[in-house]
VMD Tcl script that builds the backbone (N, CA, C; Angstrom):
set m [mol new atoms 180]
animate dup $m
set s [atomselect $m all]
$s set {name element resname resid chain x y z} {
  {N N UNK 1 A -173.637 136.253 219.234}
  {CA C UNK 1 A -172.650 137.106 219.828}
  {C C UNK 1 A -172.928 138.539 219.398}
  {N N UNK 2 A -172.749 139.336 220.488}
  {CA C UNK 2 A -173.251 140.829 220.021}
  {C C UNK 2 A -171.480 141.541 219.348}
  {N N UNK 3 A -171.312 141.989 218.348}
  {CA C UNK 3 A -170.515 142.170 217.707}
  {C C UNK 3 A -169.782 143.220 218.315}
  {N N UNK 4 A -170.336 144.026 218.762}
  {CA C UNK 4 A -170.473 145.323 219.365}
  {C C UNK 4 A -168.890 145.727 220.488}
  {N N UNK 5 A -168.998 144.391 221.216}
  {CA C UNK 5 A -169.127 144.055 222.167}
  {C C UNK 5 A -168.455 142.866 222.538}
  {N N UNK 6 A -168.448 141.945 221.724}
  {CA C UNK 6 A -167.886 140.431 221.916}
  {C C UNK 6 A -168.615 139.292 222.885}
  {N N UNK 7 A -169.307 140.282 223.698}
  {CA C UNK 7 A -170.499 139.516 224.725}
  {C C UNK 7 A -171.560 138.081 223.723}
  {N N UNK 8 A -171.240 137.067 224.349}
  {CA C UNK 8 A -171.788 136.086 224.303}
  {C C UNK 8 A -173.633 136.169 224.751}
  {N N UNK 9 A -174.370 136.105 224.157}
  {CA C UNK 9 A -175.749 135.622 224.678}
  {C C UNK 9 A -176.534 134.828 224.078}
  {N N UNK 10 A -177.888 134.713 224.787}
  {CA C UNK 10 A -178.464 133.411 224.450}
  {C C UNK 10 A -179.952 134.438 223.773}
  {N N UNK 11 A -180.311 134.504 222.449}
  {CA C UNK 11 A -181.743 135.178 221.925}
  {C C UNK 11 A -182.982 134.537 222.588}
  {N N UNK 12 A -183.463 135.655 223.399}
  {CA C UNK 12 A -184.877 135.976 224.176}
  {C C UNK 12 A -186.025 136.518 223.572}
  {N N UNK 13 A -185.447 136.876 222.470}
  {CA C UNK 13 A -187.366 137.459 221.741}
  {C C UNK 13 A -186.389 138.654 221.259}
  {N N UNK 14 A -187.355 139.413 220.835}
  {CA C UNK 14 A -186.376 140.996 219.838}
  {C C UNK 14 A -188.111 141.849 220.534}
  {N N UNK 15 A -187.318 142.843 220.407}
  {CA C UNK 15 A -188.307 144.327 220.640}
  {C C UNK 15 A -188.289 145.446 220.023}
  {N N UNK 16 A -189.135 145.813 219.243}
  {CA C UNK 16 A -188.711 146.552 217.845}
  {C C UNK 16 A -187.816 145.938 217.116}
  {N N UNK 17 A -186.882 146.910 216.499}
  {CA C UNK 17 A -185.779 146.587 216.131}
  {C C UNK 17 A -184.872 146.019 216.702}
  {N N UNK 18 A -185.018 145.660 217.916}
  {CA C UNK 18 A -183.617 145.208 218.466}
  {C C UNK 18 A -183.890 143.473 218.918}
  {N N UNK 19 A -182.809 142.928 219.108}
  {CA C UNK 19 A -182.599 141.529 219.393}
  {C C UNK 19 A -182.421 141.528 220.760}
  {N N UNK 20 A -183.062 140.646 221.643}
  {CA C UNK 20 A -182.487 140.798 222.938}
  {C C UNK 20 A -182.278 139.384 223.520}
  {N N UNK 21 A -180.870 140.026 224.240}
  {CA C UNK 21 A -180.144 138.684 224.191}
  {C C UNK 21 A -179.609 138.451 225.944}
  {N N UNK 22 A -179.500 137.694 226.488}
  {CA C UNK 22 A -179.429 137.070 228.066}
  {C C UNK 22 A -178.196 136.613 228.378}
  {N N UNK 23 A -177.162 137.444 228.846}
  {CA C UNK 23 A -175.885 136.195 229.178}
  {C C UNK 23 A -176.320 134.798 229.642}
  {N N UNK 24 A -175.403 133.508 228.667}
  {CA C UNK 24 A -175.474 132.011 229.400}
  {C C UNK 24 A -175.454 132.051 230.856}
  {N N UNK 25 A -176.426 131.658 231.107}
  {CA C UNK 25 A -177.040 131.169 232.833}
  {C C UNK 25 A -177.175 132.070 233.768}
  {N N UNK 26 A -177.899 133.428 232.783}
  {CA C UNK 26 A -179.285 134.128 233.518}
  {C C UNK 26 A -178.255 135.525 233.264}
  {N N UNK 27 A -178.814 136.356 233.625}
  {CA C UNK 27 A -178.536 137.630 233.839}
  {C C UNK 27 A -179.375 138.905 233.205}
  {N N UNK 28 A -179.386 139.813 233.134}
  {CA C UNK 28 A -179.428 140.804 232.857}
  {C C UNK 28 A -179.836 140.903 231.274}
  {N N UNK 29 A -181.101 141.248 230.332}
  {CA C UNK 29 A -180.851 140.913 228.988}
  {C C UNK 29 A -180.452 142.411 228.456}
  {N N UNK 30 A -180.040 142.441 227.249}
  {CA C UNK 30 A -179.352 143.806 226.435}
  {C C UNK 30 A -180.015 143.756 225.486}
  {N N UNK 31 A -180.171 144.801 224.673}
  {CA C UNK 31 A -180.558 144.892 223.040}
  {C C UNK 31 A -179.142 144.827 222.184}
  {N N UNK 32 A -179.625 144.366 221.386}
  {CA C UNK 32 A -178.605 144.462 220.273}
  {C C UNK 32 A -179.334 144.461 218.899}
  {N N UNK 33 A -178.711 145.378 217.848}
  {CA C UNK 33 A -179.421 145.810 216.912}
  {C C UNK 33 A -178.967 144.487 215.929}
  {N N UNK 34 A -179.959 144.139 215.097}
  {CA C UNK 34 A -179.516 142.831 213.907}
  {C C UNK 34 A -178.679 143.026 213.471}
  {N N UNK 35 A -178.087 144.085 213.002}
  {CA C UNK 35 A -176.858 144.158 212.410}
  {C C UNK 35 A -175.408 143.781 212.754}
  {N N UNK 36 A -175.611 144.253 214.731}
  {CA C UNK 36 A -174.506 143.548 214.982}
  {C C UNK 36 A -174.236 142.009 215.475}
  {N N UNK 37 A -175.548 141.415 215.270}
  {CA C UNK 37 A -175.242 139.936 215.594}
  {C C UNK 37 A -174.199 139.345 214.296}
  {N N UNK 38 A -173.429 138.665 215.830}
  {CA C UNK 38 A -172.490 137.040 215.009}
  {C C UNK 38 A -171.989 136.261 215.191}
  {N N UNK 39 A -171.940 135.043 214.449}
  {CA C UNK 39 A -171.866 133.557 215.046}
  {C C UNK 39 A -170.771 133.702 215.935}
  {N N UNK 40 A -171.000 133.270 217.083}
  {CA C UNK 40 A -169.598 132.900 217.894}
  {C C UNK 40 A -168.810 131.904 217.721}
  {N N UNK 41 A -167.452 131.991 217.802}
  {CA C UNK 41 A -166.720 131.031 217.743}
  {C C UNK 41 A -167.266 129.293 218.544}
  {N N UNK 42 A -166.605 128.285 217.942}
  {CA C UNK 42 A -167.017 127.181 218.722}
  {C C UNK 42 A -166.813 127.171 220.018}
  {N N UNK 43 A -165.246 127.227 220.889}
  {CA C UNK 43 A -164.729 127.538 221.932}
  {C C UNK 43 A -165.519 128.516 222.875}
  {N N UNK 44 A -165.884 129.919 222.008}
  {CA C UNK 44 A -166.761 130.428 223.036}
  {C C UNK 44 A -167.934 129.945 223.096}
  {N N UNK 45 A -168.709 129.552 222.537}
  {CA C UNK 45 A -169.994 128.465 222.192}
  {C C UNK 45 A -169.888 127.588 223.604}
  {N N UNK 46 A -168.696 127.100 223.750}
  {CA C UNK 46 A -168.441 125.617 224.532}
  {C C UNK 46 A -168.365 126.357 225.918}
  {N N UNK 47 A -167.409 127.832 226.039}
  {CA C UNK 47 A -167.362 128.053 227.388}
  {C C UNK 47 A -168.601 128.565 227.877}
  {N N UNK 48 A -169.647 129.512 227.295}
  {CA C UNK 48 A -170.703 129.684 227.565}
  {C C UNK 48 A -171.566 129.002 227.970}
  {N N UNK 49 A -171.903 127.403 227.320}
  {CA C UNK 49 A -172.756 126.187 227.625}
  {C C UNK 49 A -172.013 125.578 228.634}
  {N N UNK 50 A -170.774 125.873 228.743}
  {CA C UNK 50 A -170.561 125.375 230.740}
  {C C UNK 50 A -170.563 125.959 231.810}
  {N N UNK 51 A -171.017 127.581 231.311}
  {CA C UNK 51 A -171.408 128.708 232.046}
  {C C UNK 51 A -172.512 128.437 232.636}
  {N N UNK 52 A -173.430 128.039 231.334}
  {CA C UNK 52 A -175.253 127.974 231.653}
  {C C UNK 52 A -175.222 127.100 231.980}
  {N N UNK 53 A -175.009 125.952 232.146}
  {CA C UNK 53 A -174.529 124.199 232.970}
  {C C UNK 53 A -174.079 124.543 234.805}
  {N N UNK 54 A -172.857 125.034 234.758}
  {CA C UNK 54 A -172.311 125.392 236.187}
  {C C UNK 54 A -173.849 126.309 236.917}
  {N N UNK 55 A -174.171 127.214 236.204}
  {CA C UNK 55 A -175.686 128.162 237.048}
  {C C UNK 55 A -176.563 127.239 237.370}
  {N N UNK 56 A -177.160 126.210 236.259}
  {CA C UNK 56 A -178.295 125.997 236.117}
  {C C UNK 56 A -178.117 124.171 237.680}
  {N N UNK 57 A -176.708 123.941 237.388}
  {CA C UNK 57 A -176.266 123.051 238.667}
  {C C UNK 57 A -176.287 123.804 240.412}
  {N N UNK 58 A -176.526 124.816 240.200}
  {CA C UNK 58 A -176.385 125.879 241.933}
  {C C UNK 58 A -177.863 126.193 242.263}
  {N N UNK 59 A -178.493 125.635 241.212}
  {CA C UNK 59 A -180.343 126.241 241.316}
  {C C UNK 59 A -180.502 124.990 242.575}
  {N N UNK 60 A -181.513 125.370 243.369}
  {CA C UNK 60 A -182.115 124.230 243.883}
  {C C UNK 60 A -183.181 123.314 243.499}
}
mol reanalyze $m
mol bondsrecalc $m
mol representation Tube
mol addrep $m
């Protein structure tokens, strides 16, 4: 979770200094600096993985 921010993502690789992270079931990735990563709650954990579940069900 980017702290920053409260935004939920999924870690894609880091670039320089920064962490870069993908909203659950695709989008757009962001940097976020290490410092502000943090564990997300379970609940948001759970709504996110039925985020990336519901996308990854609309693919053909």
């Amino acid at each position: 979770m980017d702290g920053r921010d409260g935004r939920i993502g999924v870690v894609m690789g880091h670039e320089g200094p920064y962490v870069q992270l993908r909203p659950p079931g695709g989008g757009k990735e962001w940097d976020c600096p290490p410092y502000a990563l943090r564990a997300a709650a379970s609940s948001a954990l759970l709504t996110a993985r039925v985020k990336e579940l519901n996308w990854k069900s609309r693919m053909p």
